[in-house]
Every structure is written in structure tokens, then in C-alpha cells.
N, C-alpha and C positions, 0 to 999 in steps of 0.2 A: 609479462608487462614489457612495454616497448622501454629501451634505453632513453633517456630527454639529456641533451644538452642545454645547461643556462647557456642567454643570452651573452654573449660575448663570447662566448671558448667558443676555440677550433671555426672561425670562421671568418671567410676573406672578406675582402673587398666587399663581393656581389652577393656573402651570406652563405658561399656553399661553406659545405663541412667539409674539413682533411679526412679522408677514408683512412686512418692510422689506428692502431692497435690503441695506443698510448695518449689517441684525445678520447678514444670513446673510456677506456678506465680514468681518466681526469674528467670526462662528464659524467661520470658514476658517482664518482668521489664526492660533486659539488651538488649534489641533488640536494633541494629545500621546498619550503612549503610555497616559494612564490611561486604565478604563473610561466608557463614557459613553452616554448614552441617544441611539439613532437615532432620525429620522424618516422616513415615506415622501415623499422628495423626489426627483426627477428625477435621475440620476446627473450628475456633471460632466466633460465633455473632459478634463480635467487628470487626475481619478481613472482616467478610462478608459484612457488610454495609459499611467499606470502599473500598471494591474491586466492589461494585456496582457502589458508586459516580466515583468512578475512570474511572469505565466503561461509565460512562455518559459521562463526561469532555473530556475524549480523543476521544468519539466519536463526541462529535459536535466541537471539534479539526478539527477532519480528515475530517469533514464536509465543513467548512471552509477553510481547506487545501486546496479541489480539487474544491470548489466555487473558491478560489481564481487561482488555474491552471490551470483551464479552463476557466476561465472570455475571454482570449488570441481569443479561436475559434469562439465565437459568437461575437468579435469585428473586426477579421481580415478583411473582406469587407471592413469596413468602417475606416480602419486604411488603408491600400492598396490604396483607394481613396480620402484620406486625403493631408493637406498639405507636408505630412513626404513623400506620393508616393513610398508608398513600393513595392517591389518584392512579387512574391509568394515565391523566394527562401527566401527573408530576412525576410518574415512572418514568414516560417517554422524554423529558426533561432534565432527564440523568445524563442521558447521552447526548442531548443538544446543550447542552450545559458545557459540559466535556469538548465539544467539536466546538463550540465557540472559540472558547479559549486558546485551544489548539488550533484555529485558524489565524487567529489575530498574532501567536506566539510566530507560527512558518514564517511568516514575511522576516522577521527580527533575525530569525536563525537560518533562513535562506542565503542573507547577507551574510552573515557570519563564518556562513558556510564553505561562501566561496573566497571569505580573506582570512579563516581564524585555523588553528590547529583543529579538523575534524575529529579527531578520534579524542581530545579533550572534551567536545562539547556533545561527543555521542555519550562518553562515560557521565555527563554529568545529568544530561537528560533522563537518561537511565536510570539514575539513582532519585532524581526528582520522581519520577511517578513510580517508583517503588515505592515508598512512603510514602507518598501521598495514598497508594490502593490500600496499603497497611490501614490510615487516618481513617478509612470511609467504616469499617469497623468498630470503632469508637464513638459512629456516629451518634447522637441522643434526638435530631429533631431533622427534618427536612431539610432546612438552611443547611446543618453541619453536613449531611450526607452529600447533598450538591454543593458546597463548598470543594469538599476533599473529591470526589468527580473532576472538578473543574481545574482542579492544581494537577490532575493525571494531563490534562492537556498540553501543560505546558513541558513538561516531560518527552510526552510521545510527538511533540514540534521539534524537539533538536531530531531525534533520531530519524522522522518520516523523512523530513526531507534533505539530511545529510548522508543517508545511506546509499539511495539510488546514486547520487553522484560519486560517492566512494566508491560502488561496485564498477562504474562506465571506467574511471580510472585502474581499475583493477584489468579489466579483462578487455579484448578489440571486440569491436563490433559486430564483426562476424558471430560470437557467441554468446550477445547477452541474451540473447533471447531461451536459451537453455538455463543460462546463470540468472534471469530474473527468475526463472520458472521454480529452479530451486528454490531460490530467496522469498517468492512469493506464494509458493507452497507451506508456507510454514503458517496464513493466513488462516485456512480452514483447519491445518490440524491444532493451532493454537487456538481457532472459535471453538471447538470441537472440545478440545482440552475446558475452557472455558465455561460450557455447556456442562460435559460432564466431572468434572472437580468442582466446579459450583454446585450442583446436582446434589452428588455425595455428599459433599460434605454439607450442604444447607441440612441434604435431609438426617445426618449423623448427628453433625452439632450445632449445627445453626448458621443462619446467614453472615455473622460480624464475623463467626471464624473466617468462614469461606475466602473471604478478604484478606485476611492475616495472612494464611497460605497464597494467595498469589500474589502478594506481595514481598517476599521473602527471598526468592530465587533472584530480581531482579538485582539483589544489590553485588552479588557475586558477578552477576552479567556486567556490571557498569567497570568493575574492575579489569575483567576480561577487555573490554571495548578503551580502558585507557591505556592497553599496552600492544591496541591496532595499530600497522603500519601506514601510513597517510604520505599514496604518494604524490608526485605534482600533478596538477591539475592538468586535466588534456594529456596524459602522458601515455595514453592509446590511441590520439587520435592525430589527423593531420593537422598541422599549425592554424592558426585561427585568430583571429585578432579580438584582444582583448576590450572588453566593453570598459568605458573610461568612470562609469559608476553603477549602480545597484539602480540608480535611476532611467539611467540609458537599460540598464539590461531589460526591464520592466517594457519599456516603450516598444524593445525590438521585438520582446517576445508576444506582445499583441500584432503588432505588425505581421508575426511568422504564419501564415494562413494556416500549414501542416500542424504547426503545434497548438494553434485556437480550436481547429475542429475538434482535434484528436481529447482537447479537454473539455470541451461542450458535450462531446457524445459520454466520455466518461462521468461527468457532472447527472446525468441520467441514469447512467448504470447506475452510479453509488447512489444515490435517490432510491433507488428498489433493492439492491442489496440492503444497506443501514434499514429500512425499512423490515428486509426480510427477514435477515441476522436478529435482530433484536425481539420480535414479535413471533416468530414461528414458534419457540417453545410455550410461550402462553395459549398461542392459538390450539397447539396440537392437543394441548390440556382444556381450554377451555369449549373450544368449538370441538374438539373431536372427540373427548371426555379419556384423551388418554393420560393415567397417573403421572402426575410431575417427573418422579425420576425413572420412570421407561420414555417420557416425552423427551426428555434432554439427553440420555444415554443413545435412545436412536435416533435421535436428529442427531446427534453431535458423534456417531458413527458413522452416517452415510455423509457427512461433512468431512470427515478424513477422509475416507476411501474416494470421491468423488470430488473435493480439493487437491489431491495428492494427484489421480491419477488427471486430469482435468488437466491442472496447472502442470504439469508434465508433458504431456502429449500436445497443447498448447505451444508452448516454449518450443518445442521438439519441429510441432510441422511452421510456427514460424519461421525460422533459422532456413527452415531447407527449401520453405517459398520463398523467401527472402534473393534466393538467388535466380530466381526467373521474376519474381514483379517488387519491385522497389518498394511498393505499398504493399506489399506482404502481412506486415502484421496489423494494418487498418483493415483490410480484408478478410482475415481471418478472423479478427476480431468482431467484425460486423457481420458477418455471418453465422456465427454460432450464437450471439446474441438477437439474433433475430431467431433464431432459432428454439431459443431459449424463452422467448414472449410466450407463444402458445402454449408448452411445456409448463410453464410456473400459473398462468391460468388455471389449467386443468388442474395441478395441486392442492391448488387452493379454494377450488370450486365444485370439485367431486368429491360427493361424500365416501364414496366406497373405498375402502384399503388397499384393494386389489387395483384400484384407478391411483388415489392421489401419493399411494408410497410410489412406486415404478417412477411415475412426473416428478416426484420428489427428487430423485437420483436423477433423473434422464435433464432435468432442469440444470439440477447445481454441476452436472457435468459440463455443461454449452458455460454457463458462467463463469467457471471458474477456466474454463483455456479462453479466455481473452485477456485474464491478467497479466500474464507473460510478455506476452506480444504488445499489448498498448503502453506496459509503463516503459517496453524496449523502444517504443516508436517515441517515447516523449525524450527521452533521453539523444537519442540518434538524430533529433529532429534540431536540437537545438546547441549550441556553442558549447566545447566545454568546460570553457572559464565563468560560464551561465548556470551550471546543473542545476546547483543548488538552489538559485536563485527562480527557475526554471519549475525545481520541484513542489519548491513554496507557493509559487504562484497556480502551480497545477493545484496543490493542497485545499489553499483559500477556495477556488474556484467551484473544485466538487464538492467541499463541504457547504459551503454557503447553499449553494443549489442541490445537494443532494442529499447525506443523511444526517444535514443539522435540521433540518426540516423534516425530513421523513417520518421517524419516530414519534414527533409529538402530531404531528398532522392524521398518522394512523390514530394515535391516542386518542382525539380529539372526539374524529369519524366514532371511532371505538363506543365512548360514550354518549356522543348524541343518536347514534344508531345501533351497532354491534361490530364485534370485531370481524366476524365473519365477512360483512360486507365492508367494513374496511382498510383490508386487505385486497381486498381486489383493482384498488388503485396500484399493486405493484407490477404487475404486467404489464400495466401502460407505460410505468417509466422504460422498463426494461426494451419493447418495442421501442421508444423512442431513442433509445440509446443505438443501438442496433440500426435504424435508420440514419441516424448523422453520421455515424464511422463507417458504412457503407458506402454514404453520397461523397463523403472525406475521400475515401480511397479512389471512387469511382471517379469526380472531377481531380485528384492533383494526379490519377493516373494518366489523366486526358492530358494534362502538361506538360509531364515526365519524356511521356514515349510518343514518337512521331507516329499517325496515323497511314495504315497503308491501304491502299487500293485495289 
């Protein structure tokens, strides 16, 4: 992590810095949570070893995050056929319940974000939807079930959008796109987790335990995350001027062309993810007649291996495009999601095994290397006394338009027609997503770089 000097030390007249041994340990000494102008100075041993643990903690965060988010899909069967006798529509209403809440919570903890002690309000977030996923176990009626749902949201709003700007302060620019990869490798083996530890255990002991188990680990997590080091704000990056309110930052970040496409196209993706995540294991069981806990152990197997290796290799050839085309990681990202449209089609639309497993991997492979790379370009694209505020508003933006509507919009299809056919509306999101990050990259490349002859 780069050294920050507060505003007043070591500097003249005209603002330079004394190049002296003894201001830069007197600008060490004086570090705090306010905003503060970086310089490009060699990172320190000290920064580094805490921007590692940090790296650790908020990944097995996010790990636990989407273990507990997706616990919902490999229990809906047996929540549907329970005493509670849910809908498909009131299934898919779990999770648009949830994404409600948690959109309307980001904007509150965006702000927060970028003037409060981070690593205070990741621990407490943390600890809010631990007990809240405990609660949804105890449920007795539909209301109580989506109630406890919907209080996970406000939980997973402090942490979505205080982490990405915690990691851009942790590490420079050159390498987030490896350090998202990790951070956001932990998406699919947490769905995956989710899938199958919901699986097992619905089919051991029942769906109210399943809940109790993944609610349990979080609270140890939240403790971990209040003893994160939080450092100043911008303190990898070059000096920047600070937005004079949460208002203004809002304004500029629609203003920012780079960072409205980059969340338009994303708003698409997550529309066909949320959609896919949640309904694949009912599909695999109902439309394919495969047994519940083989549907959720190998879906939620080729979700590690093809999240993992995906959001790795993703991150990996970001970073190293990144150094021949500035839009590197819009490009990358819109390619492989385009790529990914035809692929999750066929999954979804060939009946044969030998067709729709292959598309099944060959799909989540193209989807999952663009996570890396787009949430690096949302971060890199915008101020970073803004992240947070930045990330909340990317939050709101995908979920409203993407997988708060998905789930119950499939549900809907589900029961006026079949699930079979309505699933097939996820391809289209996924095409479209994949076209707006492509024409993203394609027109602010035209800006960037002068044309030659």
C-alpha cells in the first residue's frame, strides 16, 4: 500500500512534499480514517501484509455471503412441498424480497462508507444477516420466511458495497484485477457451497436446519472483519478531489459515461445470472428429472470448478490486457459474455446430457471471467473518495434491473407456462449484456486512443 501524507505535513508553499526520511515516518504516524491526497510512492511491508489478510477475511466474507444466498435454490423444492406450500411465484419472491431491501439499504451504507469506520460497519453487517439466515428456520408462515429473507439484505448492503472500495485502497491498480478475481472467486464456490450444504443437509435433516448451518459461521466472520485494518481513502491512488457531498457524488457518477455503461451492461448480466443461480437446480430436477441431491451436488460442482477456474483466468488476462488497451477489462468482459449467450441457450434447450452438461461448464466458464474485470473497471473508473458510494449505486442499479426481477419474472413464466420455457428468456439477458460492454469498450476506445492512418 502506498504511504498518504495528511493534508498539511511536509509540504511548501506550492504543495510539493520534502523527499526526507523523517516527514515520510511523521506521515505514517499521522494516518486516519479521513480523506486524503496519495502519492506514487513504493508500497510498504507493513501495508502489504495487511492488504493480504484483508484479502483473505473479505474473501471468505463473500464466500459465506453467497453460501448464505444461495442456500434459498437448493431448498425451494422442499420449502414448495412443505407445510408453508409455496408458489413458484412466492419461491422466486424470496430472493426479490432480499434484493429489495438490500438495494434500498447500499445507497444508506454507500455513504457511510465513504465517511464512517469501514471495517466497523462490515462487522456489523455481517452479523446482521447471520441471524437473520438463522431467523428464516424458525419460519412458521410465508410472511415470517420473507420477512427473515429480507432483513439478510440489509446485512449483505453494508458489506457488498464497502468491500470493493476497501480492496482498491488496499492494493494499486495495476493488480486489482487479480485481487478482484480472488475476492470474487469466492461467488461460485460459495453458490456452490450453498447448493450443496443446502442439498445435504435439507435432504438429512431438513430444510429449517439447513438455515441454522449457514448461519452460524457468519458470526465468527463479523468478528474477524472488526479487527480489518481501514486504510485512508485513495491511498493507492493519485490525488483526486474530493466530492463536497454524497449528493454531488451521485450526479458525477451518472455524468461518468465509463462507469454508466459498464453498469447498464452489468444490470443485464445479473438479470441472467440471478435468474440462473436460483432456478437451475429446480430445473435440473424438474425439467430433466434429475434426483434433488445429484441436481445440486453437480450443479453446485461444475459451479466451483468453472467459477474458480473462470474468475481466475479472467482477472489473470485482464491485468495483462490492461497494459496494451485501457478498456481491457470492458473488452474482455464483453467478449466472453457474448460468448457465453449461445453456450447457456444450448444448456438450457438441449435435452441430451452429452449436449446440455458440456454448455453447462463451457457457459459458466465465459460468465464467470468477466467478474473480475468489470467490478476492476467499476472501481478504476471512478474517484476514490467515491467507491463506496460508486458501489452502491452500481448495487441499486443491477439489482433493480436485474436479479430482483429475474427470479420471480422466471417464476411467473414458470406457472403460466412451464419452467422449461421459462428459462429461455436467460440467454437474452446474457446477449444483451455482452453487447452494451462490448459497444462500452468499443466507443470510449474511439476516445481514448487517437486514430491512425
Amino acid at each position: 500500500m502506498l504511504p498518504v501524507t495528511p493534508r498539511g505535513s511536509d509540504y511548501g508553499a506550492e504543495g510539493a512534499r520534502t523527499p526526507d526520511l523523517l516527514g515520510a515516518i511523521q506521515a505514517l504516524s499521522q494516518l486516519s480514517y479521513s480523506p486524503v491526497r496519495a502519492r506514487n510512492i513504493t508500497p510498504l511491508p507493513l501495508f502489504s501484509k495487511q492488504a493480504r489478510v484483508g484479502l483473505i477475511v473479505l474473501t471468505f466474507i463473500n464466500l459465506f455471503n453467497y453460501l448464505d444466498r444461495w442456500i434459498v435454490a437448493a431448498l425451494a423444492e422442499s420449502m414448495k412441498h412443505s407445510e408453508l406450500h409455496l408458489s413458484d411465484t412466492q419461491l422466486g419472491s424470496l430472493m426479490t424480497g432480499f434484493l429489495i431491501v438490500y438495494i434500498l439499504a447500499a445507497p444508506l451504507f454507500g455513504w457511510f462508507g465513504d465517511t464512517r469506520s469501514r471495517s466497523r460497519l462490515l462487522a456489523i453487517g455481517v452479523a446482521i444477516w447471520s441471524v437473520a439466515t438463522a431467523l428464516a428456520g424458525l419460519a412458521r408462515s410465508y410472511f415470517g420466511l420473507f420477512a427473515a429473507r429480507a432483513a439478510v439484505g440489509i446485512g449483505e448492503a453494508a458489506y457488498g458495497t464497502i468491500s470493493p472500495a476497501l480492496l482498491a485502497d488496499y492494493f494499486p491498480r495495476q493488480q486489482r484485477g487479480r485481487v478482484f478475481a480472488v475476492f470474487f472467486a469466492a461467488i461460485p464456490i460459495g453458490s456452490a457451497l450453498g447448493y450443496i450444504v443446502g442439498g445435504l443437509v435439507d435432504h438429512y435433516f431438513g430444510w429449517r436446519q439447513a438455515f441454522f448451518v449457514a448461519g452460524v459461521p457468519g458470526l465468527v466472520l463479523a468478528f474477524l472483519a472488526l479487527r480489518l485494518y481501514d486504510p485512508p481513502r485513495g491511498s493507492q491512488d493519485a490525488a483526486d478531489e474530493v466530492p463536497r457531498s454524497t449528493r454531488g457524488a451521485y450526479h458525477t457518477l451518472i455524468r461518468n459515461r465509463p462507469y454508466l455503461l459498464t453498469v447498464l451492461g452489468y444490470a443485464a448480466y445479473t438479470f441472467a445470472i440471478g435468474a440462473l443461480a436460483f432456478w437451475t437446480p429446480t430445473f435440473l430436477e424438474r425439467v430433466r428429472g434429475i434426483p434433488k441431491a445429484h441436481a445440486t451436488v453437480q450443479f453446485g460442482a461444475i459451479v466451483v470448478v468453472t467459477g474458480f477456474v473462470g474468475t481466475y483466468l479472467g482477472g489473470w488476462f485482464g491485468d495483462r490486457l490492461l497494459k496494451v488497451a485501457r478498456q481491457a477489462y470492458l473488452w474482455l468482459s464483453g467478449a466472453v459474455t457474448l460468448l457465453a449467450a449461445p453456450l447457456t441457450f444450448l444448456a438450457l434447450a438441449a435435452p441430451q446430457p452429452y449436449v446440455y452438461w458440456p454448455a453447462i461448464v463451457a457457459a459458466e466458464l465465459c460468465l464467470f471471467a468477466s467478474t473480475g474485470p468489470v467490478n476492476s473497471a467499476i472501481v478504476n473508473e471512478v474517484s476514490p473518495h467515491m467507491r463506496a458510494t460508486a458501489v452502491a449505486l452500481s448495487i441499486l442499479t443491477i439489482h433493480v434491473l436485474g436479479d430482483v426481477p429475474s427470479p420471480s419474472v422466471v417464476g411467473m413464466i414458470s406457472d403460466a407456462r412451464s419452467l422449461a420455457d421459462a428459462v429461455l428468456i436467460i440467454p437474452v439477458a446474457v446477449l444483451i449484456g455482452g453487447v452494451i460492454w462490448t459497444y462500452a469498450a468499443w466507443r470510449l476506445s474511439r476516445k481514448t486512443i487517437p486514430q491512425t492512418t
